[in-house]
C-alpha positions in Angstrom: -138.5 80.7 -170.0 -135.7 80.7 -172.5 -135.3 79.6 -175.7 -134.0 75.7 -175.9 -136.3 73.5 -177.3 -138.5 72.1 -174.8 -138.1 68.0 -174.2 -141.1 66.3 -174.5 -141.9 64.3 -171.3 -143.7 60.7 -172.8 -147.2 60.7 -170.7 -146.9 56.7 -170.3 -143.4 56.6 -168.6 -142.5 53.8 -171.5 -138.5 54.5 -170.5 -138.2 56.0 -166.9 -134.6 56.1 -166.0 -133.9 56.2 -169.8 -135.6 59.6 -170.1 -134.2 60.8 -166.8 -130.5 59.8 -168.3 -131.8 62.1 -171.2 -132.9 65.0 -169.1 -130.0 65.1 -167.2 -128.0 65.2 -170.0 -129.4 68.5 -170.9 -128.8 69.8 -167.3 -130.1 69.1 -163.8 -132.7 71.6 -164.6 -134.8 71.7 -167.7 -136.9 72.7 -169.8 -139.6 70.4 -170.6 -143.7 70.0 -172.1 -145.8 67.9 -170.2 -149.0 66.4 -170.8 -151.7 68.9 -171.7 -148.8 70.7 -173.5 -147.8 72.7 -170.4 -144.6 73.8 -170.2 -142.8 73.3 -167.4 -139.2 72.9 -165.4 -137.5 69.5 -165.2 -135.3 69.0 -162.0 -133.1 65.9 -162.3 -129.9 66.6 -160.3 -129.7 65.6 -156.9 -128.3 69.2 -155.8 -130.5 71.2 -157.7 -133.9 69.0 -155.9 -132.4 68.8 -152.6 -132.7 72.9 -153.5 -136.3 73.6 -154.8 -137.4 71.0 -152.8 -135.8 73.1 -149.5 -136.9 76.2 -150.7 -139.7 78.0 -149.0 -139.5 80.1 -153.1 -141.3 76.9 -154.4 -144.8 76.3 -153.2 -147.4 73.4 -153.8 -150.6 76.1 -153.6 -151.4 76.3 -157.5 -154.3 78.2 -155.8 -151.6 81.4 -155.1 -149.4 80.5 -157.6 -150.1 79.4 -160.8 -151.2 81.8 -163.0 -153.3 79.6 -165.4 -155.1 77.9 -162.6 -156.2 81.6 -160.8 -157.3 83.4 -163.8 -159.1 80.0 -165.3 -157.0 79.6 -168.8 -156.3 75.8 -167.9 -158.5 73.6 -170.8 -161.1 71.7 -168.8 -159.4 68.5 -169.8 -156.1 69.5 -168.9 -154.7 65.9 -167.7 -153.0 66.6 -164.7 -155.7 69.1 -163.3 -156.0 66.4 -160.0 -152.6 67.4 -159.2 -153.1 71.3 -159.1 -156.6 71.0 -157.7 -155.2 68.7 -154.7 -156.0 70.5 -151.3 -154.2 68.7 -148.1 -151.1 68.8 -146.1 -148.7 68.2 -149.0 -150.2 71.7 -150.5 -150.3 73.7 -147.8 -147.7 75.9 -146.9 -146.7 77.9 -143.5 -148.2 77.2 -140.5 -151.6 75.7 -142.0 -148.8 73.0 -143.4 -146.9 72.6 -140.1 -149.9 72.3 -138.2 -151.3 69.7 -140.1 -148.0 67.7 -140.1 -148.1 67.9 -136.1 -151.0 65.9 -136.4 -149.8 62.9 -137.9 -146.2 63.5 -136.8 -147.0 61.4 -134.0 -148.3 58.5 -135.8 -144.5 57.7 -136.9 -142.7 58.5 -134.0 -139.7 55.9 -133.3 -142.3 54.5 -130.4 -145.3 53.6 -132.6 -143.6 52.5 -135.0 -141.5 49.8 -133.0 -145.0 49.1 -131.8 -146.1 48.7 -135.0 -143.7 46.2 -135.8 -145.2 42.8 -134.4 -148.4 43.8 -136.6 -146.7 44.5 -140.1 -144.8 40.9 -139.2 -148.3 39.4 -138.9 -149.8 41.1 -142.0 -146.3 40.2 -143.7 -147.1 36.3 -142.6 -150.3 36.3 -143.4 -149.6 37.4 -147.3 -147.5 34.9 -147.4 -149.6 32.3 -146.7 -152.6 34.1 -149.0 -149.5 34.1 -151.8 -148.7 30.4 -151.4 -152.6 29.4 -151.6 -153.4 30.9 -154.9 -150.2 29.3 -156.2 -151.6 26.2 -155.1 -154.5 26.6 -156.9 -152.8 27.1 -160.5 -149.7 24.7 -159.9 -147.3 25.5 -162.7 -148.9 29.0 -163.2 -147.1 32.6 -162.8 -148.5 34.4 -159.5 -148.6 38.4 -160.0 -146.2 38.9 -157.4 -147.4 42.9 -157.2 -151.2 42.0 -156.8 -151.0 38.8 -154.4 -148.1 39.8 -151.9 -147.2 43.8 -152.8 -150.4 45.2 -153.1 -151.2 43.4 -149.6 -149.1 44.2 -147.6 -148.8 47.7 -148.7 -152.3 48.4 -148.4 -153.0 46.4 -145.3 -150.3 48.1 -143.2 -151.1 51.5 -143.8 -155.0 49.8 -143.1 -153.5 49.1 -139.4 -152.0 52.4 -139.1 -155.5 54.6 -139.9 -158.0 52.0 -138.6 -159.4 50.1 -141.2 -161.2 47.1 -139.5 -160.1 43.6 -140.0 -161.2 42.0 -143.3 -161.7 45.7 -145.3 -165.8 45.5 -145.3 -166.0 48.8 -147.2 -163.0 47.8 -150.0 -161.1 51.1 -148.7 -158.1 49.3 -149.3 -159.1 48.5 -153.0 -158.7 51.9 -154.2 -156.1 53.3 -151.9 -152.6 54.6 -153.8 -153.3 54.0 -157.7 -152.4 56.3 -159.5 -155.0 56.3 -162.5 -153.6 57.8 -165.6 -157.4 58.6 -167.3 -158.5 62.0 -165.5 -162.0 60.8 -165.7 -161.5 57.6 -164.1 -159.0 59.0 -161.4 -162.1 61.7 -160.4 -164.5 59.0 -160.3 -161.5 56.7 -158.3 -160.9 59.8 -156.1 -164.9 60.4 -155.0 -165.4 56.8 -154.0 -162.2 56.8 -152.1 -163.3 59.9 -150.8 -166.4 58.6 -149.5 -165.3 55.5 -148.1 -162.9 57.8 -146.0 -165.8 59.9 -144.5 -167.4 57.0 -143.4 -164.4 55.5 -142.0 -164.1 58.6 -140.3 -167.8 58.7 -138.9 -167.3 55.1 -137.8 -164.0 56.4 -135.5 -165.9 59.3 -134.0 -168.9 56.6 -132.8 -166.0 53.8 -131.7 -162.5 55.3 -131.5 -159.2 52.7 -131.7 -155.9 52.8 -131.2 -155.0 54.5 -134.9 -154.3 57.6 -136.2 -157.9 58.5 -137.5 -159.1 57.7 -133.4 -156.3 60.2 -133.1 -156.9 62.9 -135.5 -160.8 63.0 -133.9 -159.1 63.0 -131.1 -157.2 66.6 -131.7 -160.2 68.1 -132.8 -161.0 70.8 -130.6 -163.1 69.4 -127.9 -162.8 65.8 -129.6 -165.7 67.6 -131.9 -165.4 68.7 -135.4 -165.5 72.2 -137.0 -167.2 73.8 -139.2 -165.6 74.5 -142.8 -161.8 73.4 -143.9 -159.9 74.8 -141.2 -158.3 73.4 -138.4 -160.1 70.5 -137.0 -162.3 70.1 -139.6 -163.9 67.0 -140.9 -163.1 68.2 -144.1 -159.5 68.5 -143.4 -159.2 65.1 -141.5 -160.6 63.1 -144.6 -157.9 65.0 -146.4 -155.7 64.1 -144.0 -156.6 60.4 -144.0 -156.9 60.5 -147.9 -153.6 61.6 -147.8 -152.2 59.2 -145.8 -153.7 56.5 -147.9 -152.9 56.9 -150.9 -148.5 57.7 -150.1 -149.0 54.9 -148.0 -150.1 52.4 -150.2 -148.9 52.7 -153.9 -145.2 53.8 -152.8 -144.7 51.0 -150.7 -146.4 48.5 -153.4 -144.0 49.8 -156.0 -141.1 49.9 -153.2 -141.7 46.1 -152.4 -141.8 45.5 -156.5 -138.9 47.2 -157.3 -136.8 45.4 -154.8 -137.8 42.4 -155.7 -137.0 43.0 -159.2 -133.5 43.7 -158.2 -132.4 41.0 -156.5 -134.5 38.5 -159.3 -132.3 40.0 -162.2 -129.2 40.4 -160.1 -128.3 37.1 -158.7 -125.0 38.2 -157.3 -127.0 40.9 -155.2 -129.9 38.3 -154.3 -127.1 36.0 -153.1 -125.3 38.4 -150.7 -128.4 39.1 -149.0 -129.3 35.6 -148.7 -126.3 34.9 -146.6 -126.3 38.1 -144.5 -123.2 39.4 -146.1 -125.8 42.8 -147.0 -128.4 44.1 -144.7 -131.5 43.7 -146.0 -132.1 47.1 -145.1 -129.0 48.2 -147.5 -131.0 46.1 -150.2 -134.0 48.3 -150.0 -132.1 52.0 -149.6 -130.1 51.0 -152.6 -133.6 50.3 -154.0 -134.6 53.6 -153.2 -131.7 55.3 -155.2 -131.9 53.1 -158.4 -135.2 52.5 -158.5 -137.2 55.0 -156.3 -141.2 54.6 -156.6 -142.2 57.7 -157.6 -140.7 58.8 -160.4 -141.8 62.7 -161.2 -144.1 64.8 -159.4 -146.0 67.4 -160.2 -146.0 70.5 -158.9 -144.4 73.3 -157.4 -144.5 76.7 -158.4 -142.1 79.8 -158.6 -143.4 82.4 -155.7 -140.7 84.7 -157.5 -138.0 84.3 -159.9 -135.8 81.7 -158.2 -131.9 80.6 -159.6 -131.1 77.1 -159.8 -127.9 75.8 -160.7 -127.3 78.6 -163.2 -130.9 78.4 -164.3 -133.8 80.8 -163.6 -137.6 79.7 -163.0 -139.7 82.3 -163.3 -142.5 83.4 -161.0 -145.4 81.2 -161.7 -143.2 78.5 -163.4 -144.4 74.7 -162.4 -141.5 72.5 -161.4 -141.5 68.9 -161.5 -139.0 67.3 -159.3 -137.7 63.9 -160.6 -137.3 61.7 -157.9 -135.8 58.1 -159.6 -133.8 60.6 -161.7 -132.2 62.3 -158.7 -130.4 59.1 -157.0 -128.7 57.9 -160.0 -127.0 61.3 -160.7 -123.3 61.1 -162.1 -122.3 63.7 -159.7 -122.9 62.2 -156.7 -122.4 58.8 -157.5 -119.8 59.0 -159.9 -119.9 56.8 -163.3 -121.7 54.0 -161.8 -124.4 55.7 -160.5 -126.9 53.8 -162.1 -125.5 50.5 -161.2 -127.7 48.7 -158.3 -124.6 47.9 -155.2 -126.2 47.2 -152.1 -122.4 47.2 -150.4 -122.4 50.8 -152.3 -121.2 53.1 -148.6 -123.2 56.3 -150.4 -126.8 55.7 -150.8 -128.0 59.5 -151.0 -131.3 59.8 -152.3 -134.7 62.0 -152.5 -137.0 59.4 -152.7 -138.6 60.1 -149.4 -138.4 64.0 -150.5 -136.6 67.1 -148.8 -137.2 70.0 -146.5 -140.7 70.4 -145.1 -142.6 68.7 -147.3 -140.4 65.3 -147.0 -142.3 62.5 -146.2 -143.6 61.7 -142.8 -143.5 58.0 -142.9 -140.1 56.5 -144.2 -139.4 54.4 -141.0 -142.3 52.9 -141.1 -141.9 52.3 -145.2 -138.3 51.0 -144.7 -139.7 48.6 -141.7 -142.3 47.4 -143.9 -140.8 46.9 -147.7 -137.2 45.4 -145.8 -139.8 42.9 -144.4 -142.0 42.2 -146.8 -138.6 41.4 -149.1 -136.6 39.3 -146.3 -140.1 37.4 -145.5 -140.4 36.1 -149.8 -136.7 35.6 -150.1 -137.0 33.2 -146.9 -140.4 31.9 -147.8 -139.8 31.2 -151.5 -135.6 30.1 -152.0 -136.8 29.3 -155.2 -138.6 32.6 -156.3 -137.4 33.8 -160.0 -139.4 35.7 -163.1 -141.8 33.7 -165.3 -140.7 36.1 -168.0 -137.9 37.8 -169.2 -137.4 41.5 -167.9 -137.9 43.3 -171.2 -141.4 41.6 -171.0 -142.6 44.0 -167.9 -144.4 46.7 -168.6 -144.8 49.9 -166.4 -147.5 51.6 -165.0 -148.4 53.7 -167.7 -147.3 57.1 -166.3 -144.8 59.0 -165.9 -145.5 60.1 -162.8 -145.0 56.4 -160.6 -141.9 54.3 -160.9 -143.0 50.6 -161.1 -144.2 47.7 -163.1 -148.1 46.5 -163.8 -147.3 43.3 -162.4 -144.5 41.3 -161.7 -145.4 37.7 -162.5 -143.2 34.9 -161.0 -142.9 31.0 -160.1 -142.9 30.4 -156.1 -140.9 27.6 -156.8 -139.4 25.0 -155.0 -137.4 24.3 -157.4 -133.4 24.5 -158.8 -133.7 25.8 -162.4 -131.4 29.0 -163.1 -133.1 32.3 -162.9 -133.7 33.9 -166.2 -130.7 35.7 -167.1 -128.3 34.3 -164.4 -126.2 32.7 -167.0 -125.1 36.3 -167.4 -123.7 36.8 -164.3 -124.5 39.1 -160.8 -125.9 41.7 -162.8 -128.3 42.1 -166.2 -127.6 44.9 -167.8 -130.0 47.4 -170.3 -130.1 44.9 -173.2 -132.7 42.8 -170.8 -134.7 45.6 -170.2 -133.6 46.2 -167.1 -131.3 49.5 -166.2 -128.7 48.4 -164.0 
């Protein structure tokens, strides 16, 4: 690495897009120390990720890769060691990783996800109604819009899509997608989760469904499973499902957040939607850009040295790809990049990720988040923030895009949103990047 001082990436993700700004003004690739003081690269620009991210040079196998992880240097308490240890499609590389994503390629086809449709309607209802209950029961009180509505119907459509039966009996859903910033907690978080899977999993192979577990089973050779972590494996299916989880869930929760968000502080926006002069579907894409729901990820590595935008990474380098950073980039969207535009005609983004690795499911996410948001808006005319915006916190990590909670009032009601008096959009001052 050269010799500009390393930025200091804050763990708790206090300031994303204000630290992304930051980053990017140093470059679209950077130098920066993580948590665990691991030095790493920074990619912020939209060219420069659209790059690493297509380049077979970059690998997610920290088991060929990394030299710190081979030889054993890491500290035992290195924080993001779930991250480096991870072992599952998104890892894998070659044919192991194509393989894999042939599996559950299938599961998101344009077919099964139009047939999906009627069901994420129903789970969208059915939040709804579970939403306007608990208001009931606290009349005047704010409702945690992320836990009652987002949270649902994030976790109960990817539930559909893998098989959970109806109701949850084994609280799968409960601890699908978080991303737990203490290591120990997010081990002990990852076991159970792990667990529940398997006997999700068991459960399929006794009484197969229509869902993408039933079909995994299903592809296993002879409908039987194999010995070890290879293909057809049990091992590699609850990977598999894992996977499929946890990108399903938290994601899509923070998506739906987000969104929401946007239109609440943005009354101008909120109203163009309302009367169908935007797409909903613009809404959440813009969404995507500004406000993307995962905001860094770790890692890739260097399988030699590889040039970026004038910039070398060395062999063995980590790389962190920022995501939310990448859609608001200058030179691509020009001085108003940052500015949330639903009418904007260039919504490029990597929030769904790039080349092979890029994300299997984004129909089904758009489908689901555009909605989710239509659904409220329609439900609850009256929907607005029970605090002001600075008064949201985040998730505590740098590593996902979105808020704790998001409490609102249901309504119905006429009062002025907080902020409105403002005009269509609230600027940085509220706490809100535009």
């Amino acid at each position: 690495m050269d010799d500009d001082p390393l930025y200091v990436i804050d763990p708790a993700g206090t300031d994303i897009h204000g630290e992304a700004a930051r980053l990017r003004a140093r470059g679209p690739v950077t130098r920066v120390l993580l948590p665990g003081d691991l030095e790493a690269w920074s990619v912020t620009g939209y060219h420069a990720a659209r790059q690493v991210l297509a380049d077979e040079r970059f690998s997610k196998d920290a088991r060929r890769y990394w030299p710190p992880y081979i030889d054993g240097t890491l500290a035992p308490d290195f924080p993001l060691i779930a991250w480096a240890r991870m072992d599952n499609m998104s890892t894998a590389d070659g044919e192991p990783h194509a393989r894999q994503r042939r599996l559950v390629l299938g599961a998101f086809s344009p077919q099964r996800i139009a047939a999906l449709r009627p069901r994420v309607e129903r789970v969208v209802a059915r939040a709804l109604e579970e939403l306007a209950e608990h208001a009931a029961k606290q009349p005047g009180e704010p409702v945690d819009l992320k836990a009652r509505y987002a949270h649902l119907v994030s976790t109960r459509v990817i539930g559909e899509l893998l098989g959970v039966p109806e109701g949850d009996p084994d609280g799968i859903l409960d601890l699908a997608g978080y991303v737990q910033p203490d290591p120990r907690k997010a081990a002990e978080e990852y076991a159970a989760l792990r667990g529940k899977i398997e006997a999700l999993v068991q459960a399929k192979r006794r009484a197969p469904g229509e869902d993408l577990i039933s079909d995994l089973i299903a592809a296993q050779p002879g409908g039987c499973p194999v010995a070890g972590t290879g293909a057809g494996s049990d091992t590699e299916l609850v990977g598999l499902a894992q996977l499929m989880f946890n990108t399903g869930a938290e994601p899509a929760r923070n998506l739906i957040t987000n969104t929401v968000l946007a239109l609440l502080t943005r009354p101008g926006q909120r109203a163009l939607a309302a009367g169908g002069a935007v797409d909903w579907d613009d809404v959440v894409e813009e969404t995507l850009r500004t406000d993307a729901p995962v905001a860094n990820l770790p890692f890739r590595f260097a399988t030699e040295d590889v040039t970026v935008d004038g910039v070398t990474i060395a062999r063995g380098d980590p790389v962190v790809i920022g995501f939310a950073a990448a859609g608001r980039d200058p030179e691509v969207h020009g001085d108003a990049a940052a500015e949330f535009d639903a009418r904007r005609p260039d919504k490029r983004h990597v929030a769904f990720g790039h080349g092979v690795h890029r994300c299997v499911g984004p129909a089904l996410t758009r489908m689901e988040v555009g909605l989710a948001v239509e659904a409220l808006f329609t439900r609850f005319p009256g929907l607005r923030l029970a605090v002001e915006p600075d008064e949201l916190a985040g998730q505590g990590t740098f590593i996902m895009n979105g808020r704790r909670a998001l409490p609102v009032h249901l309504g119905p009601d006429h009062e002025s949103e907080p902020g409105q008096e403002l005009g269509p959009e609230l600027g940085p001052e509220r706490g809100i990047s535009p």
